[in-house]
N, C-alpha and C positions, 0 to 999 in steps of 0.2 A: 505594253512596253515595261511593267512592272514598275509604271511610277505610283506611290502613297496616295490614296485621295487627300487624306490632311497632313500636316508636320506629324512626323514619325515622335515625337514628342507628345503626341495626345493632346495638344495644347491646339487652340484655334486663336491667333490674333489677328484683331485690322492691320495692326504694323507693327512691322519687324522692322528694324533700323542699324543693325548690327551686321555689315557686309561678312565678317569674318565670321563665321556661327555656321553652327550646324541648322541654325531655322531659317538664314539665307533663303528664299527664293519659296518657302515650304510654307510662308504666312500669307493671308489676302493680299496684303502688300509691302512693298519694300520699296530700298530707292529706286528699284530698276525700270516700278511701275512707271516712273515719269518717262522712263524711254518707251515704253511699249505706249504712252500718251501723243510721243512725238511720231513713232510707227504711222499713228492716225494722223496726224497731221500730215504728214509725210503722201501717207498712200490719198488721204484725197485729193491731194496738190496733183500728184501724177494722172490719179484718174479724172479731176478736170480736164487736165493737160493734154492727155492722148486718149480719153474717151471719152471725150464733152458731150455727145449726142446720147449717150445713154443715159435712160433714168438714173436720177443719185441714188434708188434703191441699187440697182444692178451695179453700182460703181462700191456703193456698202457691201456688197457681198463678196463681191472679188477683193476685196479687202479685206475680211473677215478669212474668207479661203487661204487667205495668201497667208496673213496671222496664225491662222491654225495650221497652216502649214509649218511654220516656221518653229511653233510651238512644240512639233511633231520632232523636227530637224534637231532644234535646239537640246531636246532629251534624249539623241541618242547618244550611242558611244562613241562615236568619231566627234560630236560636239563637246560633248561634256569632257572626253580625255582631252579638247584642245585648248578648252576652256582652263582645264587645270593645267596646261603645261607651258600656257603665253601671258595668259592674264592673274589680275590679282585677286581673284575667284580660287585661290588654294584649294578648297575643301567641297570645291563644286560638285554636287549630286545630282544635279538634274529637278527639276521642280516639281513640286505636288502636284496632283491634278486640283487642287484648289487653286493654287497659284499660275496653274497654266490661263484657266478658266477666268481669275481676275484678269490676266496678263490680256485676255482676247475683249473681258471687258474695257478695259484701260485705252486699247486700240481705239472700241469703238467709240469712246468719250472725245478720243483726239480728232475722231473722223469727224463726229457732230459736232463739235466744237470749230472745227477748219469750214464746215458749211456756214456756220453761222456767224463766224467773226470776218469782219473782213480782210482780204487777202494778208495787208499789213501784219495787222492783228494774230494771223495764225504763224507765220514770219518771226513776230516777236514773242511769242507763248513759246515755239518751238526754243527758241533761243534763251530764254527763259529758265526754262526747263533743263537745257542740259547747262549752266551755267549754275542754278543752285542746285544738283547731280555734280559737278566739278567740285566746288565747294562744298559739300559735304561730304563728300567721300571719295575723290579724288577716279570720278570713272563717272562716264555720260555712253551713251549712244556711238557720237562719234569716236569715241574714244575705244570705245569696246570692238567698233568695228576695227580700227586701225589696228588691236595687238592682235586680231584674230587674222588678221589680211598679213599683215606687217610687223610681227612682234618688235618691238622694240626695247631693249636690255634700259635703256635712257628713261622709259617712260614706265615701264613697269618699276624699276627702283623709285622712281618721285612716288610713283600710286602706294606704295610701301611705306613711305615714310611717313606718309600721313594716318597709317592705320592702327588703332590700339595693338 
């Protein structure tokens, strides 16, 4: 799909923390990563939920699939063009394959992480998470879903105004 294995910058960092920048999405990690932590949390809740009876490996994996999938979706050009014309992601390129690659790690931290805390526990990390995501840079998970489902001219100006 002609994405960079690393930031087109030549530069390799743990974190990037700058939403507005051309290294967005291009470093190991970013804010984003905490959503792709909640993915994991997310997706084991559901594969408890409607496929209990299957090993938690086979539940990891269709997890994993569904993530690389998304990773897949994410990068192309009806994502990335929707990305730049709803949300506060202006400069959105699409991700590295280093950052695709943490992004699936990220998942699967939130997957093992949701088996081993209890139910609560994963409940409030998830919440957590996208609450210091809000605070710091004005975009979480749900947040990211709603302008991409829902744009909203109200919510993308607040996201704005908090941004260098």
């Amino acid at each position: 799909m002609g994405r960079s294995p690393i930031c087109p910058c030549g530069t390799i960092r743990l974190w990037h923390g700058l939403v507005q920048s051309d290294e967005n999405s291009q470093q190991i990690a970013d804010w984003y990563s905490l959503s792709h932590i909640v993915h994991g949390l997310i997706f084991y809740s559901l594969g408890w939920l409607l496929l209990r009876r299957q090993p938690i490996g086979t539940r990891f994996l269709l997890a994993l699939i569904i993530e690389a999938g998304w990773e897949v979706l994410e990068n192309s050009p009806l994502i990335i063009d929707r990305y730049r014309a709803v949300t506060m992601t202006f400069g959105y390129s699409g991700d590295s394959i280093l950052n695709s690659v943490s992004d699936m790690a990220m998942m699967a931290l939130g997957f093992w992480l949701a088996a081993w805390l209890p139910r609560w526990g994963g409940v409030a990390l998830a919440i957590l998470l996208e609450l210091i995501a809000l605070a710091a840079i004005r975009d979480n998970l749900t947040l990211n879903l709603l302008m991409l489902i829902a744009p909203s001219d109200a919510v993308r100006a607040w996201q704005q105004t908090g941004q260098p």
